[in-house]
Every structure is written in structure tokens, then in C-alpha cells.
C-alpha positions as CSV (number, residue, x, y, z in Angstrom):
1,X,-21.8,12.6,2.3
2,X,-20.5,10.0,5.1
3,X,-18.2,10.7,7.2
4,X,-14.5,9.2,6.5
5,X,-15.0,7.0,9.7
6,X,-18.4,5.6,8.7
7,X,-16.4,5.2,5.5
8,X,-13.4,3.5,6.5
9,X,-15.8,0.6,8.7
10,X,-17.6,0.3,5.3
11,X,-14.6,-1.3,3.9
12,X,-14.9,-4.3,6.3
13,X,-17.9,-5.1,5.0
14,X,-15.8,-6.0,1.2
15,X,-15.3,-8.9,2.3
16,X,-18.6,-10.0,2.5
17,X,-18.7,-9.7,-1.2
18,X,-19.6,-12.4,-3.9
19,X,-18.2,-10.6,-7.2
20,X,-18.7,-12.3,-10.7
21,X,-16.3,-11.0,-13.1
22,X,-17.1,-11.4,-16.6
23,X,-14.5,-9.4,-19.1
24,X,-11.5,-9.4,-21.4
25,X,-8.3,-11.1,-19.7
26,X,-5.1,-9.4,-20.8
27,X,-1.3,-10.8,-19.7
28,X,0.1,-7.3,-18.9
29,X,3.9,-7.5,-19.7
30,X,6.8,-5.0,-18.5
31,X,10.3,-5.2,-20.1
32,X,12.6,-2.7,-17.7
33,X,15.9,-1.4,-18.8
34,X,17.9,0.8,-19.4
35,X,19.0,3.5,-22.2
36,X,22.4,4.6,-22.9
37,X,22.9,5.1,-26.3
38,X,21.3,5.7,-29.9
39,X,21.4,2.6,-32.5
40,X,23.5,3.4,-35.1
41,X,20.9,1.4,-37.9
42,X,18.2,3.9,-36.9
43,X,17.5,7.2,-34.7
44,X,15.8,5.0,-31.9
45,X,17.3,4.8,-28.4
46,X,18.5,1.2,-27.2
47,X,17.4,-0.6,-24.5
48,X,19.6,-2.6,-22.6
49,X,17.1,-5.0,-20.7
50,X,17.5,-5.7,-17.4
51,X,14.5,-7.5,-15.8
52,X,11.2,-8.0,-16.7
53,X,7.4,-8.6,-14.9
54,X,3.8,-9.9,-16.0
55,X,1.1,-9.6,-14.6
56,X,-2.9,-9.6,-14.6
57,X,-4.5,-6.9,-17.0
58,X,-7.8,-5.9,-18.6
59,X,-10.6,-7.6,-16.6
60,X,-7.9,-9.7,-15.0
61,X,-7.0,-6.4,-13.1
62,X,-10.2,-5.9,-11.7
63,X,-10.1,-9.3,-10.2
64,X,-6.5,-8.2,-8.6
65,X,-8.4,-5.4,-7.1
66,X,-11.4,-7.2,-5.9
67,X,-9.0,-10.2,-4.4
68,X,-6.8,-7.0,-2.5
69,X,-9.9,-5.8,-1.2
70,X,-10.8,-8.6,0.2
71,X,-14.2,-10.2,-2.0
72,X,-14.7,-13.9,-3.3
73,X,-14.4,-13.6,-6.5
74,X,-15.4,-16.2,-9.4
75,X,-13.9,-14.8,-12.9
76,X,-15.0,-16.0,-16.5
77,X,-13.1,-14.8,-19.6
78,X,-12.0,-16.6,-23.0
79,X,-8.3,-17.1,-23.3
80,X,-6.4,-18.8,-26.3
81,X,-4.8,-21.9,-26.1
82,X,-0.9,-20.7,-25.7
83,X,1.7,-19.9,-23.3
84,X,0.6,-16.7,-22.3
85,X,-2.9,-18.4,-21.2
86,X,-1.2,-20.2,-18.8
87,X,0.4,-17.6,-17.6
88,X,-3.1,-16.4,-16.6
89,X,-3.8,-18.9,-15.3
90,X,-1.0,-19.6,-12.9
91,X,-1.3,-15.1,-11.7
92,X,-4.7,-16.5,-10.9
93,X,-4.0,-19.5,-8.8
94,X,-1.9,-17.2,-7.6
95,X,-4.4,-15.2,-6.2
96,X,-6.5,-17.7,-5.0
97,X,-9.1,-18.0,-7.9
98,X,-10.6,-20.6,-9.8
99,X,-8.6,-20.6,-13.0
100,X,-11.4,-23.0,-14.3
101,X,-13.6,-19.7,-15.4
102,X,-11.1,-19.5,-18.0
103,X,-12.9,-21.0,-21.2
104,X,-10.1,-22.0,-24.3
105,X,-10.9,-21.0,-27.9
106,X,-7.8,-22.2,-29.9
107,X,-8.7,-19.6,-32.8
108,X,-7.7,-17.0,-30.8
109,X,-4.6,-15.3,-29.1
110,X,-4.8,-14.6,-25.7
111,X,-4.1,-11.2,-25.6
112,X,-0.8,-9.6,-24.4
113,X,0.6,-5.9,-23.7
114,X,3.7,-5.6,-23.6
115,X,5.4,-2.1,-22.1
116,X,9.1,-1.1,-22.8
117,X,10.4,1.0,-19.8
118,X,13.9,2.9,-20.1
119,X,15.2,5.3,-17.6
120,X,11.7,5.9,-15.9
121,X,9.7,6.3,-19.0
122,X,7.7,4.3,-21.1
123,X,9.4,3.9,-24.7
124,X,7.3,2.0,-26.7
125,X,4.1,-0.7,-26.1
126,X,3.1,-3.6,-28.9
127,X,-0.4,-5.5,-28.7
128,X,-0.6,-9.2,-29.9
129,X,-4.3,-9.9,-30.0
130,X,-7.8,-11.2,-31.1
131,X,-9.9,-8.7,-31.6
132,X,-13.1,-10.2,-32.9
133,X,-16.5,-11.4,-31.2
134,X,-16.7,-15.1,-29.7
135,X,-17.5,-17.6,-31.8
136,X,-20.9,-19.3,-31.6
137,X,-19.4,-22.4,-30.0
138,X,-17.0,-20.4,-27.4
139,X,-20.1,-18.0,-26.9
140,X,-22.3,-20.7,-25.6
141,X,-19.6,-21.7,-23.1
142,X,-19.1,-18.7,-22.0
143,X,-23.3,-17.9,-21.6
144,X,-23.4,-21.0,-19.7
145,X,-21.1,-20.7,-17.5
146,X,-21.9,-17.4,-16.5
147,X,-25.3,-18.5,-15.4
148,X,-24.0,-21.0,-13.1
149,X,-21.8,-18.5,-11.7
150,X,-24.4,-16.2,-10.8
151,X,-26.2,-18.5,-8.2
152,X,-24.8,-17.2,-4.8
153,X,-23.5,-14.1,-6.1
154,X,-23.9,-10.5,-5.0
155,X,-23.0,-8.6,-8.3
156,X,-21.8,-9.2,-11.6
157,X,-19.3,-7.3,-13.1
158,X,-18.7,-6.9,-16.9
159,X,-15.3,-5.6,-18.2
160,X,-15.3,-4.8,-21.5
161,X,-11.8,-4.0,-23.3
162,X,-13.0,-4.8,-26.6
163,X,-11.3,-7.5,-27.1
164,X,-14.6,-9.5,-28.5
165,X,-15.6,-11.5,-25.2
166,X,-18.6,-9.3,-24.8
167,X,-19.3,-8.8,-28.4
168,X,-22.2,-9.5,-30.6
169,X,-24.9,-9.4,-28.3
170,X,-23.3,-11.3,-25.6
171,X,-23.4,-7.8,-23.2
172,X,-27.0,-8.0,-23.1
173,X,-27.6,-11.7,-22.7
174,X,-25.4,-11.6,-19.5
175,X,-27.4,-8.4,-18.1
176,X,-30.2,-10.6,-19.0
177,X,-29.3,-13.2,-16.9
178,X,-28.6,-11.5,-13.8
179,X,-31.9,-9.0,-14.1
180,X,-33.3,-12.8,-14.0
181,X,-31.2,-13.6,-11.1
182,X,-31.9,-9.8,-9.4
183,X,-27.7,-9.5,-9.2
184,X,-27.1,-5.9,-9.9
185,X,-25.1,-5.2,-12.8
186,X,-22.1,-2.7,-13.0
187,X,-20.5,-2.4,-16.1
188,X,-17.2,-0.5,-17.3
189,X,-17.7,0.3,-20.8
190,X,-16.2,0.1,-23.9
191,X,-17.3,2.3,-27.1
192,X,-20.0,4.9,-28.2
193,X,-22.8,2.7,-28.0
194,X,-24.5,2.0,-24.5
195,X,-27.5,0.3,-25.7
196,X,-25.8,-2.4,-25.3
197,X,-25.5,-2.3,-21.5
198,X,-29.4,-1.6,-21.4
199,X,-30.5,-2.8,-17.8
200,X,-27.1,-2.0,-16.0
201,X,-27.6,-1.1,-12.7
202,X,-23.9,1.0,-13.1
203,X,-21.5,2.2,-16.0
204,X,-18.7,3.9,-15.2
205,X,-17.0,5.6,-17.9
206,X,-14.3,7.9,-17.9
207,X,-14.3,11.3,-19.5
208,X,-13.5,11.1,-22.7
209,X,-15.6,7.6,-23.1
210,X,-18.7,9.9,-21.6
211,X,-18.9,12.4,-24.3
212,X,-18.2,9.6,-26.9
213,X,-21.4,7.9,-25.6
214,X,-23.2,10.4,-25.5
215,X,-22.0,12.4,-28.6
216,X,-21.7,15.8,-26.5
217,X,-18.9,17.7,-24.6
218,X,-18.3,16.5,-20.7
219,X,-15.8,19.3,-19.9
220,X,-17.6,21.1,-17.0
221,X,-19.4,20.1,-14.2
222,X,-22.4,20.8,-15.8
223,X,-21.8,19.1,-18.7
224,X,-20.6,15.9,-17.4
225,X,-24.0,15.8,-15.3
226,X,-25.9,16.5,-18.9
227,X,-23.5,13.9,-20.9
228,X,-24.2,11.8,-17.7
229,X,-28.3,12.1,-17.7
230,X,-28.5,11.5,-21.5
231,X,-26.4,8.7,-21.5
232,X,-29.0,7.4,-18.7
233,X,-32.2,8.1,-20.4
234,X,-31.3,7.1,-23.6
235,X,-29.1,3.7,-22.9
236,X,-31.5,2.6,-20.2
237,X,-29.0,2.4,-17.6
238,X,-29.8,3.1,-13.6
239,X,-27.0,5.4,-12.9
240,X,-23.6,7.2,-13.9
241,X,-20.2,7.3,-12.2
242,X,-18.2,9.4,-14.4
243,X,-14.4,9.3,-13.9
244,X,-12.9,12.4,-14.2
245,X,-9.1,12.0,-13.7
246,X,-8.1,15.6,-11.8
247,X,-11.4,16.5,-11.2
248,X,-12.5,13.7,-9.4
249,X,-15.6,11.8,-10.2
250,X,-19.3,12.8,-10.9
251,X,-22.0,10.3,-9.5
252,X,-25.4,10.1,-11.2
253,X,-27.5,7.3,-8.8
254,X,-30.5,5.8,-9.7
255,X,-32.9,8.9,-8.9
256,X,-31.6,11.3,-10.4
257,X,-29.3,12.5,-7.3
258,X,-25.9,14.4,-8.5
259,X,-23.1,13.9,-6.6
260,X,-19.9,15.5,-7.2
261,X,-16.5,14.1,-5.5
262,X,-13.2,15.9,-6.0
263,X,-9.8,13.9,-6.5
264,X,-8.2,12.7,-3.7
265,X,-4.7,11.7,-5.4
266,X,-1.8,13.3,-3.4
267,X,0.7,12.4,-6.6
268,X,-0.1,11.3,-9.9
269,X,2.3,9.3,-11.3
270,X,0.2,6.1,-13.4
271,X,-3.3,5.9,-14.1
272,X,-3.3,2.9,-15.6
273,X,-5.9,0.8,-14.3
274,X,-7.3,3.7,-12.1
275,X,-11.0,2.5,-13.9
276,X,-10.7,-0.8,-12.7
277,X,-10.1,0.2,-9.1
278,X,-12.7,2.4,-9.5
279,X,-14.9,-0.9,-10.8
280,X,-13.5,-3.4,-8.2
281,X,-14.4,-0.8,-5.0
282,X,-17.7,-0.4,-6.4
283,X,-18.1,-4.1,-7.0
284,X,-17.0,-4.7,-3.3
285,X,-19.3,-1.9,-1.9
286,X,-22.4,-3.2,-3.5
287,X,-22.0,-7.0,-2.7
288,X,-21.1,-5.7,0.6
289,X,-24.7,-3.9,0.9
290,X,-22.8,-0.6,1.2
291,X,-25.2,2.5,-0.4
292,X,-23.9,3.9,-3.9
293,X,-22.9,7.0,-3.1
294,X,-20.9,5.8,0.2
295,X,-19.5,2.9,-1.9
296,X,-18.2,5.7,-4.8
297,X,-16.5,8.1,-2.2
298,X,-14.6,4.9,-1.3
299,X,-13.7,4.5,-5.0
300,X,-12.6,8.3,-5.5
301,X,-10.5,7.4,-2.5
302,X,-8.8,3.9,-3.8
303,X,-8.6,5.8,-7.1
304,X,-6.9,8.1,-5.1
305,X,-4.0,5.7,-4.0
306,X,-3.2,3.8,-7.4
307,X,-2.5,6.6,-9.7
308,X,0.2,6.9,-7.6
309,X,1.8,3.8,-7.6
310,X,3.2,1.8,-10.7
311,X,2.0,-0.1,-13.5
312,X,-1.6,-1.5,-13.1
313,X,-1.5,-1.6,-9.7
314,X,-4.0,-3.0,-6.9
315,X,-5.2,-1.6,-3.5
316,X,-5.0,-2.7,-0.6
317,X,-8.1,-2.7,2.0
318,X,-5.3,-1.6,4.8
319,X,-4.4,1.6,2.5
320,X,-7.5,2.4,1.9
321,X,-8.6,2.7,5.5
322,X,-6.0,4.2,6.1
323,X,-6.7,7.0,3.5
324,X,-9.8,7.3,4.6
325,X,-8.9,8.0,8.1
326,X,-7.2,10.7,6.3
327,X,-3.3,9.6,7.2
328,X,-0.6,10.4,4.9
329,X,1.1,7.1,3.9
330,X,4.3,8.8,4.8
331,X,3.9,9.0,8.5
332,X,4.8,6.2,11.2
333,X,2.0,4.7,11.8
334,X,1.6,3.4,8.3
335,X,5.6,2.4,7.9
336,X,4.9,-1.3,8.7
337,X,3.5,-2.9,5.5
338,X,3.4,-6.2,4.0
339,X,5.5,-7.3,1.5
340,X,3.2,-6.5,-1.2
341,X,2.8,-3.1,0.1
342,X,6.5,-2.6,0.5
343,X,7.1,-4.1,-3.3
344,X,4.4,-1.4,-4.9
345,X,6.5,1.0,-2.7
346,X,9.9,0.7,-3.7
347,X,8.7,0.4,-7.2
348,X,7.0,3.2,-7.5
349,X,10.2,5.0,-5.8
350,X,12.7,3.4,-7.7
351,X,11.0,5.0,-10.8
352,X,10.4,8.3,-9.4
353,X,14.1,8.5,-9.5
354,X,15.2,7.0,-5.6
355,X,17.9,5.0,-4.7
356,X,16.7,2.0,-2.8
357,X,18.3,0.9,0.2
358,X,17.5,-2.8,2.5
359,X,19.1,-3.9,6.1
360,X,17.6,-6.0,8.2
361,X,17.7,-7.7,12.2
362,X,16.1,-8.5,14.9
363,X,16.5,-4.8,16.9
364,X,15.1,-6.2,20.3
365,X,15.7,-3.5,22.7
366,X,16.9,-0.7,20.3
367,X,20.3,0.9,21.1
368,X,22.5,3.8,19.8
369,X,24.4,0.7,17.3
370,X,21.0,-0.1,15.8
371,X,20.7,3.8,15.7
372,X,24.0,5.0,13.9
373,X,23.8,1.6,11.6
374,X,20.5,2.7,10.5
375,X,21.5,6.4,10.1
376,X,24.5,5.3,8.2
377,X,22.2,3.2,6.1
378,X,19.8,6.0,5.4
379,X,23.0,7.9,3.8
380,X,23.5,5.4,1.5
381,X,20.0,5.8,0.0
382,X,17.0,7.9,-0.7
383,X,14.8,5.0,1.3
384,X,15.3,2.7,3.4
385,X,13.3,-0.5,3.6
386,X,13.9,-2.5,7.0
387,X,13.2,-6.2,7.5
388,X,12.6,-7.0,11.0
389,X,12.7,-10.8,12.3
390,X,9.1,-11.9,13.6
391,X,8.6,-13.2,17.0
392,X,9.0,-16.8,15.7
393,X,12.1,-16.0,14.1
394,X,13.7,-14.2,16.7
395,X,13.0,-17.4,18.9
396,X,14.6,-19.9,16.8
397,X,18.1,-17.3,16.3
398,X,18.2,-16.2,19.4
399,X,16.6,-18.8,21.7
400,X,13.5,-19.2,23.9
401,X,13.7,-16.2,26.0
402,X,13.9,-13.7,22.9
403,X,12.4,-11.4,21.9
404,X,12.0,-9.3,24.9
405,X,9.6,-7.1,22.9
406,X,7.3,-8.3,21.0
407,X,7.8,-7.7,17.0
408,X,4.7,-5.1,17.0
409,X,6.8,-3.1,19.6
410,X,10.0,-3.8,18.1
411,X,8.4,-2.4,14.4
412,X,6.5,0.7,16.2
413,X,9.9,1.5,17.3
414,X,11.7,1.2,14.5
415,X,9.3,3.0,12.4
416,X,8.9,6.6,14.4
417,X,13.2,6.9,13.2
418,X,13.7,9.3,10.9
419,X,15.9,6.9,9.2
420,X,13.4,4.6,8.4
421,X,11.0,4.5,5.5
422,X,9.4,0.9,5.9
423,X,8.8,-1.8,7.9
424,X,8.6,-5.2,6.6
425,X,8.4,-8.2,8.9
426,X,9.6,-11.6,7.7
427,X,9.1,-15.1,9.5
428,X,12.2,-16.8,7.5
429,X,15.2,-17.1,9.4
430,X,16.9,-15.0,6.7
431,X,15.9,-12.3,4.9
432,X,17.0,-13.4,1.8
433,X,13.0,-14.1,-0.1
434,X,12.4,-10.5,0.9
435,X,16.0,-8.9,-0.6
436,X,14.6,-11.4,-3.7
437,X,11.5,-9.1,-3.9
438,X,12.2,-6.0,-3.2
439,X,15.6,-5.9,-5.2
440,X,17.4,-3.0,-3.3
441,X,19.7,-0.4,-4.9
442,X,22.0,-1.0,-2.1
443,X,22.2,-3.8,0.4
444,X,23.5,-2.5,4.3
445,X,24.5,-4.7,7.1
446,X,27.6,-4.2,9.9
447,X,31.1,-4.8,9.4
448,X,31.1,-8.0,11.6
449,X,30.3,-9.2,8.0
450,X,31.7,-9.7,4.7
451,X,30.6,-9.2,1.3
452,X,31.0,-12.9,1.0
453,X,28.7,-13.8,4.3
454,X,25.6,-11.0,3.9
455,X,22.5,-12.8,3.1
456,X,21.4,-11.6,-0.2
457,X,24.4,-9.9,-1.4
458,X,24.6,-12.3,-4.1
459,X,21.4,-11.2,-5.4
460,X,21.6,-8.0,-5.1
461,X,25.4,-8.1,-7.0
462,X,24.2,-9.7,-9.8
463,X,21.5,-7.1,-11.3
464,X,24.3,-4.4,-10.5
465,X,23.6,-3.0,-6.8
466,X,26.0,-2.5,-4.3
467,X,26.5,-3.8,-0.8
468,X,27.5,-1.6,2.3
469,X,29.2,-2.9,5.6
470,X,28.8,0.1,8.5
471,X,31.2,0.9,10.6
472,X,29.7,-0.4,14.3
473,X,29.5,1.6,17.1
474,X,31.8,-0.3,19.8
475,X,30.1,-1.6,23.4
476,X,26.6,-2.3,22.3
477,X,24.7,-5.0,21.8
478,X,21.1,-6.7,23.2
479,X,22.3,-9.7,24.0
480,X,24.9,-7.7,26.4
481,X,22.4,-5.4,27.6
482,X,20.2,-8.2,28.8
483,X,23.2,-9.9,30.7
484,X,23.9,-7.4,32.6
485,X,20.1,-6.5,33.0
486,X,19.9,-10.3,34.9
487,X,23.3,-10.1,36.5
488,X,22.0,-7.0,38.7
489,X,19.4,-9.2,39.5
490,X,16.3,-8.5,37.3
């Protein structure tokens, strides 16, 4: 096994990665909202909707994951020609890939999930879908393009939902092609029937698609590494990472080596998409040049870190140092975040049941009024998110000479309080994009304001939160501090 420092530098290396993405693009869809009452047509509950979110699924998920980790990524799926294939296309662009790997085949529907959440839980999901192999036309698109988009690549990656895109043959012509090329191959799976993916250099199944496959029980650690070897010998496939949800994951490499790697998740709370993290590492790790079994311990780890956030969620390369250095993403040190970091935070609070809360400043040269405002904040919430004014920022409110500490000091400081949850620095002069967000429960500033003049408060009002104005402790203030700091002469 490597070390979790050897580990951690490994992940650096992602972003030498070329990745090649072939798979089923899905428009995952969330409608949140709220249940208080029964319908009186029918014994279902009703859901009073309140906001709701799309965003990249299927194969389109693995790209997320590869793009968060830091690889180039070139993607090529078959999409329908409707709304939500735009859609895809703009949470592409979004991410900085070429939405041109997107091929159009007006006979079918792009396909689209679509989650109802109430109070917490998911209620109900409905599919609207092509399920059926590629036409001959579409197919031929789709073959060709893919062997354009191997030149310069480091590994191919096929992700197959079962949707049709790798259908009919089409699995093994691309394996085909990038044996050709000499791109390794990983592939995660859908089916019993693995002959398909003959010449992979990598499936990764999880358990229950393992004993499927290979038409015996995975329960054990034995048996997973028996499901695992017949699966190998008899699919022609180089090696095994099984999934194993609570029990980790089981590594079969290319000779023959077993390698078993417990769980790493601190709380489980959605796997969804767990398998393609586990896909995208992997991806990154080989077109990095890192070794198998190093490059799956950094999976267990990533897979670690999403089944605890919401939704199909992505990693990020800074988390997942930062689990491998073995720090709890509760401590201080790993309280400053970006805003994606912070927005896959709150989220997966605000559905475990916490009350949000947001203030924000500049807090150059903390005192005991940035102190009791915060504490007071902290009351009014189960977590407290703080935006804190970059260096630019600071500058252009509070003039040339500001900040006298620099905006990493000024968020070390901030995050060692007990009060504080996050960290989140903005470069606006307002924090209003990042109240936008994050949408806080509860929105805290000082009673210098009013309702009427807090940044944000009309946001935060009009989906139903609340805004808080704390009392302020009298004869402090930075700018007062640093006056009389220069009137005593330095």
C-alpha cells in the first residue's frame, strides 16, 4: 500500500490527464419542496415546490468528476434534438468542455431524471428516455468521432447506463480502437454480459452488478475475489475493481494481485454517483501515469467524500488531499472553501436537517464586535457560512491602505472561532452572488442596518428565510483601532 502522503502528491499529477469519455449523457433534474399535507383525490403526500436544480448525470457525471479533478477532458455521447439537450450542452460549456462531442439523433429523447425531494427525502423519480441501440447513421458518427478523439489521449473511458449509446456492438468497436491506439480502456459496466468489454484494461462494477456478471454470489471477501477472477478469465478483461459500498472496494490488477481496501466514508448520506467518482479518479490516475493499485486507494478515498454529500455530487482535488492527509473536513484548516465547496456544504446540511445561517465583512483586525456579532450569528443557526471581502475588495471599500492583513490571515483567523463553520472569500464588492448561491436559512448582519439596506435580504425573503440585525457591541471598530494605532505614532 502507499503511504497517504505519496498518495495525496499523486493527485497533482490528475491534471496531467487526457480523458476520453464515451457514455450515456443524462440531464439529472431535482424538484425540492416541501410536504404538508395529504391530497384529498388520493392517499399521496403533496408537494409544495419550492426551487428546483439540473445538472450533469449518467456519463455526464463522470465528466463533472474528471473536470473537478482537474483532467482535460473531451466527451462524446448522443443526445436528442430538444430542450433538455441544450441544457447539456450549456452544464458543459459550463465546465469548460467542448459541447461539440455531443452528436444529435432527432429519433431520440435525450434522457432526463427527474427526483422529487420533500422534507429531506426523496418521494418519487420519473424517467423520460430512449432506451434503444444507435442507429446505423448516428452509430457511424459516433465511431468516427471517437477515433479522432483518441489521438493525444491518455485513456478512454466508456460509461455505459444503458441507455443504447454503447449498444449493439458499438462497446467493442471503441475498445477496438483504442487497443489500436494503445489507450487503456476502463470501463463501468452495465448488464450480465461482459464479453462485450473484451480487451478492457478496467471494469468496475459494483456488488450486486459483480455477481450478475458472473452469475455467482459476491457476499464475502472471498467471494467477491472469486466473482472477480471469473469475470476476468472468462470476459477477457485485465483487471477488477469491485465496489463494495460499506465494505470498501476489492482490486483485482492485471496479475492476478488481490487487494482489499476498506471504506473510508465518515457519513453516508447519497451514493448516487459514488461509481462514477470511483471511474473519474481512476481515469485521472491512469492518464496521470499513477500505478493501479495507488490510483484505486485514491478512488476508495474520493468515494469516500461524495456519499456524503448531496445529489450526484463531484470531488474536489482540494478535498481529496485533504482526506488523504487524513484531516477531518470539520476542522479549521479546511473551513476556507470555494464557493462550490461551500454550496455542496450547505446543501448537504440543509438536508441533514440544519438551519443555515450567512454574514459577511471584511474583519481586518478582528475584535470583540466581530466576535459577539458572530457568536450572536452562530445562535441563530446550526451553521454558519462567512463571506469575507478579498484583498481587492477590501481596497476598493475601504481604500488603498486596507487591508492591514492580508485575506489569507484575515480567513485563518476567522476560521479557528468556534462560531464559524466556513469560509468563503468573494472578490465582488457585495456579497450578494454568494447569498444568490448558497441560499441561507437566515441572513445576519449588525443593527447599523435595516432590513431594507442588507445586501441580499431581498433574496433571501423571497424563498421564506429570515433576516437578523445583531445587537453591536459599542466602542469598536477597525477603522478606529487603526487611527488611534497612527495617532500614537506607529
Amino acid at each position: 500500500m502507499t503511504s497517504r502522503s505519496e498518495l495525496a502528491a499523486f493527485v497533482a499529477a490528475f491534471g496531467n490527464a487526457r480523458v476520453l469519455c464515451v457514455g450515456d449523457a443524462i440531464l439529472d433534474h431535482f424538484i425540492y419542496g416541501s410536504v404538508e399535507r395529504i391530497s384529498p383525490e388520493a392517499p399521496i403526500p403533496v408537494l409544495r415546490i419550492e426551487r428546483e436544480d439540473s445538472m450533469l448525470g449518467g456519463a455526464g457525471n463522470v465528466v463533472r468528476n474528471l473536470v473537478s479533478l482537474g483532467a482535460e477532458v473531451h466527451f462524446i455521447s448522443v443526445v436528442g434534438d430538444d430542450p433538455a439537450a441544450q441544457q447539456v450542452r450549456d452544464l458543459l460549456s459550463a465546465l469548460g468542455v467542448d459541447e461539440n462531442g455531443l452528436k444529435t439523433d432527432a429519433s431520440r429523447r435525450t434522457s432526463i431524471k427527474t427526483r422529487y425531494v420533500g422534507a429531506h427525502q426523496q418521494m418519487l423519480r420519473t424517467d423520460r428516455e430512449t432506451v434503444a441501440p444507435l442507429p446505423e447513421e448516428t452509430r457511424a458518427t459516433l465511431v468516427a468521432a471517437v477515433r479522432d478523439g483518441l489521438a493525444g489521449c491518455g485513456v478512454m473511458v466508456l460509461s455505459d447506463y444503458g441507455k443504447g449509446v454503447l449498444e449493439g456492438g458499438v462497446a467493442a468497436e471503441l475498445i477496438a480502437l483504442a487497443q489500436a491506439a494503445n489507450c487503456p480502456v476502463i470501463v463501468d459496466p452495465k448488464g450480465a454480459d461482459y464479453t462485450r468489454y473484451r480487451g478492457a484494461t478496467l471494469v468496475t462494477p459494483n456488488r450486486k452488478e459483480l455477481s450478475e456478471a458472473a452469475g455467482m454470489p459476491a457476499n464475502d471477501d472471498d467471494a467477491v475475489v472469486s466473482a472477480a477472477q471469473r469475470l476476468r478469465d472468462g470476459c477477457g478483461v485485465a483487471a477488477v475493481l469491485a465496489t463494495r459500498s460499506q465494505d470498501g472496494m476489492t482490486l483485482l490488477d492485471e496479475g492476478g494481485g488481490i487487494h482489499h481496501l476498506k471504506a473510508e466514508a465518515r457519513d453516508v448520506f447519497d451514493v448516487s454517483g459514488a461509481g462514477d467518482t470511483v471511474v473519474a479518479t481512476m481515469a485521472a490516475a491512469m492518464g496521470g501515469g499513477v500505478p493501479i493499485l495507488s490510483g484505486a486507494e485514491i478512488a476508495n478515498a474520493a468515494a469516500g467524500i461524495v456519499v456524503g454529500k448531496v445529489g450526484t455530487a463531484a470531488v474536489q482535488a482540494d478535498d481529496l488531499v485533504a482526506a488523504l492527509h487524513h484531516r477531518d473536513l470539520s476542522d479549521a484548516e479546511a473551513r476556507v472553501v470555494t464557493l462550490e465547496t461551500a454550496s455542496e456544504r450547505t446543501a448537504r446540511w440543509r438536508a441533514q436537517g440544519f438551519k443555515v445561517g450567512f454574514t459577511n465583512g471584511c474583519f481586518d483586525l478582528l475584535h470583540p464586535g466581530h466576535v459577539s456579532l458572530l457568536k450572536q450569528a452562530r445562535g441563530a443557526c446550526d451553521r454558519l457560512v462567512v463571506g469575507l471581502n478579498s484583498d481587492a475588495s477590501v481596497k476598493r471599500l475601504k481604500g488603498a491602505e486596507r487591508p492591514i492583513q492580508n485575506e489569507a490571515a484575515r480567513a485563518t483567523v476567522l476560521s479557528s472561532l468556534a462560531s464559524v463553520d466556513l469560509v468563503v472569500i468573494f472578490g465582488e464588492d457585495t456579497p450578494r452572488e454568494l447569498i444568490a448561491a448558497l441560499t441561507p436559512d437566515v441572513l445576519v448582519k449588525g443593527a447599523d442596518y435595516t432590513v431594507d439596506t442588507v445586501v441580499g435580504a431581498d433574496i433571501v425573503q423571497g424563498y421564506g428565510g429570515s433576516i437578523l440585525l445583531a445587537d453591536l457591541e459599542q466602542g469598536f471598530s477597525t477603522t478606529g483601532t487603526i487611527s488611534r494605532i497612527n495617532s500614537n505614532g506607529g
